[in-house]
DSSP file (Angstrom, degrees, kcal/mol; ACC not computed):
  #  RESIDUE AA STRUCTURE BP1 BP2  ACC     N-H-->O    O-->H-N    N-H-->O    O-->H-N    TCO  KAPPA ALPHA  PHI   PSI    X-CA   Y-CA   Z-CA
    1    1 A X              0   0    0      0, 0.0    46,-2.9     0, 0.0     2,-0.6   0.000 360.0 360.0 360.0 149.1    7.5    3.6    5.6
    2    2 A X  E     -A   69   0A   0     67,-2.4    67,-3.6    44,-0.2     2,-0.4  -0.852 360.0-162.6-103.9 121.5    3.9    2.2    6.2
    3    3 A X  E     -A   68   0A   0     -2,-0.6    42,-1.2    42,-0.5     2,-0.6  -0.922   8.1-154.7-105.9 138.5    1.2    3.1    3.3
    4    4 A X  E     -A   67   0A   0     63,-1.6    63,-1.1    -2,-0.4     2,-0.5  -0.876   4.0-158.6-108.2 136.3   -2.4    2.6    4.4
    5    5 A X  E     -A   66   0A   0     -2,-0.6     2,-0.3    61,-0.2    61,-0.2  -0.889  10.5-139.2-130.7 118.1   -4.9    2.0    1.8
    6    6 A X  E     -A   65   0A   0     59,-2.2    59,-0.8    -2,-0.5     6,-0.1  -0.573  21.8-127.7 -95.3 129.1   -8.5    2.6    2.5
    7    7 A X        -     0   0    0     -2,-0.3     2,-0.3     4,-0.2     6,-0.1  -0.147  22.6-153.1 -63.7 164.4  -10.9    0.0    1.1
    8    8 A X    >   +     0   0    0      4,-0.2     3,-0.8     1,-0.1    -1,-0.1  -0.953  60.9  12.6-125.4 156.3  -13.8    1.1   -1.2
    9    9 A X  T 3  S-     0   0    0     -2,-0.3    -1,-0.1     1,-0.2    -2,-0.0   0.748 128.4 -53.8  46.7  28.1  -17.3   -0.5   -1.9
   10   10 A X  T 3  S+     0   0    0      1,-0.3     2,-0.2    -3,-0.0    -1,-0.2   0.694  98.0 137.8  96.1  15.1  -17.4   -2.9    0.6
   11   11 A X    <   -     0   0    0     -3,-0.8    -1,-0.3     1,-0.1    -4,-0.2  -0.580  48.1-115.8 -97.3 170.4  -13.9   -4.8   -0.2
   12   12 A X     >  -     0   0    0     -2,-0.2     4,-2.2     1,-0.1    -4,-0.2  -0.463  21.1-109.3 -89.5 163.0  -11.4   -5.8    2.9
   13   13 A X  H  > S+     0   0    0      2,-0.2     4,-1.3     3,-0.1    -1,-0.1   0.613 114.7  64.9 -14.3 -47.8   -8.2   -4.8    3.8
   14   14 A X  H  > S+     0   0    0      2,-0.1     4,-1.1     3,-0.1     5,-0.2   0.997 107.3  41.6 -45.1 -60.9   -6.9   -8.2    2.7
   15   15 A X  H  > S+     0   0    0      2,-0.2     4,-3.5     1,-0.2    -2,-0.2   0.854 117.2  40.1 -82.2 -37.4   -7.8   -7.6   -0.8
   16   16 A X  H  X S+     0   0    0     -4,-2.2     4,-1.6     1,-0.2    -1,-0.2   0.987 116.0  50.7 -47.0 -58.6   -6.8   -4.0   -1.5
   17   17 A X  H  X S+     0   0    0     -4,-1.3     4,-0.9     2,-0.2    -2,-0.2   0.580 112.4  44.8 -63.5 -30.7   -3.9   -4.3    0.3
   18   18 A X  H >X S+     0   0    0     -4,-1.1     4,-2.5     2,-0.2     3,-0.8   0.915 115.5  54.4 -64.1 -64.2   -3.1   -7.8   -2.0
   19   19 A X  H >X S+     0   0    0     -4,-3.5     4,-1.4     1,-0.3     3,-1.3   0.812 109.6  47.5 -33.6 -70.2   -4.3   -5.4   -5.2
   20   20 A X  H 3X S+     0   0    0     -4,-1.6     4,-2.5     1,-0.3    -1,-0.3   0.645 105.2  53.4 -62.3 -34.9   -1.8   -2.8   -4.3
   21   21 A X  H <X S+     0   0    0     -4,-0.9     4,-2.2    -3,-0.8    -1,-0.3   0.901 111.6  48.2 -52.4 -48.8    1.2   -5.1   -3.8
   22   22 A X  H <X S+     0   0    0     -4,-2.5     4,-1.0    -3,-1.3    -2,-0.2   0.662 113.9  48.1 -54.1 -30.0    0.6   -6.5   -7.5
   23   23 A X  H  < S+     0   0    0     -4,-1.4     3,-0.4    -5,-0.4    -1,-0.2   0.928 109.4  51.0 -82.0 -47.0    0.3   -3.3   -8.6
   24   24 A X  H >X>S+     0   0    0     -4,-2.5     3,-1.2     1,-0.2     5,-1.1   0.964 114.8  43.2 -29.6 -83.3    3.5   -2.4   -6.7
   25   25 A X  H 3<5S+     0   0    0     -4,-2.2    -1,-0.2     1,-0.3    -2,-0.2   0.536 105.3  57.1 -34.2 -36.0    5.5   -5.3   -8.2
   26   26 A X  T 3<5S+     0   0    0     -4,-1.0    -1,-0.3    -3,-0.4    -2,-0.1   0.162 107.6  52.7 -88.0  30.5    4.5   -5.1  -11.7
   27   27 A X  T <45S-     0   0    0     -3,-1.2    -2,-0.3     2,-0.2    -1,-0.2   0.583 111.8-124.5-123.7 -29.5    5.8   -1.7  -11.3
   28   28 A X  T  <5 +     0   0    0     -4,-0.8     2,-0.7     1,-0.3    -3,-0.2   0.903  52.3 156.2  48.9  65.1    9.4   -3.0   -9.9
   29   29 A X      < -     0   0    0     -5,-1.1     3,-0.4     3,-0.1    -1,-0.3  -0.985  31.4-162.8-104.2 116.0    9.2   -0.9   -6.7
   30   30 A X  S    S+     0   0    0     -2,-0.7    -1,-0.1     1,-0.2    -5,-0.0  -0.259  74.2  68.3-108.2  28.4   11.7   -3.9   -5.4
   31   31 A X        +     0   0    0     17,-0.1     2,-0.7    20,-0.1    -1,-0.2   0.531  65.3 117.6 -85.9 -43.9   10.8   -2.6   -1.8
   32   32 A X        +     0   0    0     -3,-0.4     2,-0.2   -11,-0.1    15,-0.2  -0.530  35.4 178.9-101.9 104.0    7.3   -3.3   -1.0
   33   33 A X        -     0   0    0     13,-2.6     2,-0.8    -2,-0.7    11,-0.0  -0.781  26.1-129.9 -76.3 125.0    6.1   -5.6    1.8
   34   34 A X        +     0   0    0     -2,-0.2     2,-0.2    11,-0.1    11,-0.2  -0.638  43.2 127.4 -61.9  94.4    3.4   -6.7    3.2
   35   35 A X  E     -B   44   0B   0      9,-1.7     9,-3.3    -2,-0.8     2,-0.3  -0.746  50.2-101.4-134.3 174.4    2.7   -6.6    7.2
   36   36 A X  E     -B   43   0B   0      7,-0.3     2,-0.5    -2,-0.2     7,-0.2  -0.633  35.5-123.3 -90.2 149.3    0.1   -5.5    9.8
   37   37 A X    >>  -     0   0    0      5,-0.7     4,-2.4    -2,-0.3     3,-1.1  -0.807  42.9 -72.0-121.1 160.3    0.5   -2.4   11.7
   38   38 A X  T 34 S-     0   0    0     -2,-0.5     2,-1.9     1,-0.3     4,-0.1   0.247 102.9  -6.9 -54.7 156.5    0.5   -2.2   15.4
   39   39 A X  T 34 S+     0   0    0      1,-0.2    -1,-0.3     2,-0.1    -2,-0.1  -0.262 133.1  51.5  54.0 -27.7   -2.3   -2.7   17.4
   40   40 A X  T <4 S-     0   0    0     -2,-1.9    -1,-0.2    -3,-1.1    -2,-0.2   0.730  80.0-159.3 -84.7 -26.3   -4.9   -2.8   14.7
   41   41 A X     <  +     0   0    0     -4,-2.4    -3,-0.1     1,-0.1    -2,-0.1   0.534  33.7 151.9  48.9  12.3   -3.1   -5.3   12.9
   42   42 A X        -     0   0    0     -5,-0.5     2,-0.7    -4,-0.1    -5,-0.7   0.077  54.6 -89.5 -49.0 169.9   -5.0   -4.3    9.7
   43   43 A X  E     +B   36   0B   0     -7,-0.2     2,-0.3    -3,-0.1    -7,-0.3  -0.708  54.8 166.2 -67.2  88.0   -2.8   -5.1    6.4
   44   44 A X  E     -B   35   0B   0     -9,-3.3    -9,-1.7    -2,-0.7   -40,-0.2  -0.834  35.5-103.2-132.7 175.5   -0.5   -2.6    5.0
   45   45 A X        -     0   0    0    -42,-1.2   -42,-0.5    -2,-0.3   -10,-0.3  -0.112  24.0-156.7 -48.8 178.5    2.5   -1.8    2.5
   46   46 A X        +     0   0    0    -44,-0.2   -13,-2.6   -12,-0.1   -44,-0.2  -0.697  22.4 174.2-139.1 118.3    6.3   -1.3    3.8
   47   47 A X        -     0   0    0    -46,-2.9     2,-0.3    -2,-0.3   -15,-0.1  -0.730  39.0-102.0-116.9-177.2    8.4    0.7    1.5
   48   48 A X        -     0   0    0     -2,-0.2     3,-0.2     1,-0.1   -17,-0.1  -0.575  38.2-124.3 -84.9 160.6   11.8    2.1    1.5
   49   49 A X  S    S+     0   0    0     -2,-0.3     4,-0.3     1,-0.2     3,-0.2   0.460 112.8  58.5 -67.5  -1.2   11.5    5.8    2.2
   50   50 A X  S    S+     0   0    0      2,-0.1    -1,-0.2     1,-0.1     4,-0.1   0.542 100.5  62.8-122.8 -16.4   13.4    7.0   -0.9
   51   51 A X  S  > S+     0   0    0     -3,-0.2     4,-3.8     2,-0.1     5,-0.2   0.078  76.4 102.5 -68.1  14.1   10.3    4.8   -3.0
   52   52 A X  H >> S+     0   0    0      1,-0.2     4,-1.6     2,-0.2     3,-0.6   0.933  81.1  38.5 -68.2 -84.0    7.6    7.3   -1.4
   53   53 A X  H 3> S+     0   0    0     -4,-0.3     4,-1.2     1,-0.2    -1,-0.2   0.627 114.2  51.1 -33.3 -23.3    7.0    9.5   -4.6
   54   54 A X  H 3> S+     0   0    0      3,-0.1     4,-2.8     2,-0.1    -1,-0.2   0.907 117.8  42.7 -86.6 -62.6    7.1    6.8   -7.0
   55   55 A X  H <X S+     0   0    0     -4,-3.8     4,-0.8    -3,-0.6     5,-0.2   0.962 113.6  49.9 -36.0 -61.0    4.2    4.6   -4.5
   56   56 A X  H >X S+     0   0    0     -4,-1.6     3,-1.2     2,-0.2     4,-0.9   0.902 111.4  45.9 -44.8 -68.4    2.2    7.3   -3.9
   57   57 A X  H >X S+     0   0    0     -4,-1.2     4,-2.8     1,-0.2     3,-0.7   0.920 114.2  54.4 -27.9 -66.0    1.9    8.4   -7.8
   58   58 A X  H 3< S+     0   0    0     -4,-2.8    -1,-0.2     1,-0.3    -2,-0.2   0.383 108.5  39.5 -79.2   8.1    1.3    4.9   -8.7
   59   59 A X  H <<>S+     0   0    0     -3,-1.2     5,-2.1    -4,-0.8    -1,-0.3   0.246 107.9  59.0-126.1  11.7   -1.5    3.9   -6.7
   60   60 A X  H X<5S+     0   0    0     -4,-0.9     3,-5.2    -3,-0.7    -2,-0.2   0.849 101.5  64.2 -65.3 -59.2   -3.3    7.0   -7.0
   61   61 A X  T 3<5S+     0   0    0     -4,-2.8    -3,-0.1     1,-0.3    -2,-0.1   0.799 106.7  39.0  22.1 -68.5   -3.1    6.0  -10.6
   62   62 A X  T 3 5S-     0   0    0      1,-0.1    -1,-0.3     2,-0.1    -2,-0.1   0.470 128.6 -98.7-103.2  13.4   -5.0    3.1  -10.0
   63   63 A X  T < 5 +     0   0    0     -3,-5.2     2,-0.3     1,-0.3    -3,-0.2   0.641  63.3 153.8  94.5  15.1   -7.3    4.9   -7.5
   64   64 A X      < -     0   0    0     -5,-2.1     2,-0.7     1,-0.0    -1,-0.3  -0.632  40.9-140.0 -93.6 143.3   -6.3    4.2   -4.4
   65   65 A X  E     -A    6   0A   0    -59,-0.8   -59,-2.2    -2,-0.3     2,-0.2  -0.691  43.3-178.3 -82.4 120.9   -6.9    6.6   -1.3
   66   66 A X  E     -A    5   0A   0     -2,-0.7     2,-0.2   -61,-0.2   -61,-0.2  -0.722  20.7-160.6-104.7 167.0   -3.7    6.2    0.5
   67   67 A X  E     -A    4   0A   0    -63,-1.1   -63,-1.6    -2,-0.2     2,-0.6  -0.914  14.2-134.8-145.4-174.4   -2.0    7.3    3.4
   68   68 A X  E     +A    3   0A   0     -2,-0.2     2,-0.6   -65,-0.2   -65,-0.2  -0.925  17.8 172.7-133.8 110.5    1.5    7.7    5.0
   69   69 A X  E      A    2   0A   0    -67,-3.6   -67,-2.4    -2,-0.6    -2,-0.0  -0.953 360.0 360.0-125.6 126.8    2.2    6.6    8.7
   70   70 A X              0   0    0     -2,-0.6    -1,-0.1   -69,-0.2   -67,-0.1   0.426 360.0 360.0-102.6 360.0    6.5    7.1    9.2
């Protein structure tokens, strides 16, 4: 699954999308990749599908607006 994370206050895509990974990792969601998603090629997560609730939770947590593209 692709998670989208919409920057706030003027930060990039790069950098959330970096933030969220770390956040990911110190978490041990032993899933979660970085790539671009088609045609926009912006940055975003790739988890397994069976890690959705556990993502979701934990970067709302840390205040991120997320979203879900399957």
């Amino acid at each position: 699954m692709r998670i989208l994370i919409q920057p706030r206050n003027g930060d990039s895509f790069d950098k959330v999308v970096g933030y969220a990974a770390k956040i990911l990792e110190n978490s041990q969601v032993a899933s979660t990749q970085i790539a671009g998603t088609p045609g926009n090629f912006r940055p975003a997560i790739l988890i397994d599908p069976s890690d959705l609730t556990e993502v979701l939770e934990i970067l709302e947590k840390a205040g991120m607006r997320v979203s879900v593209m399957h």
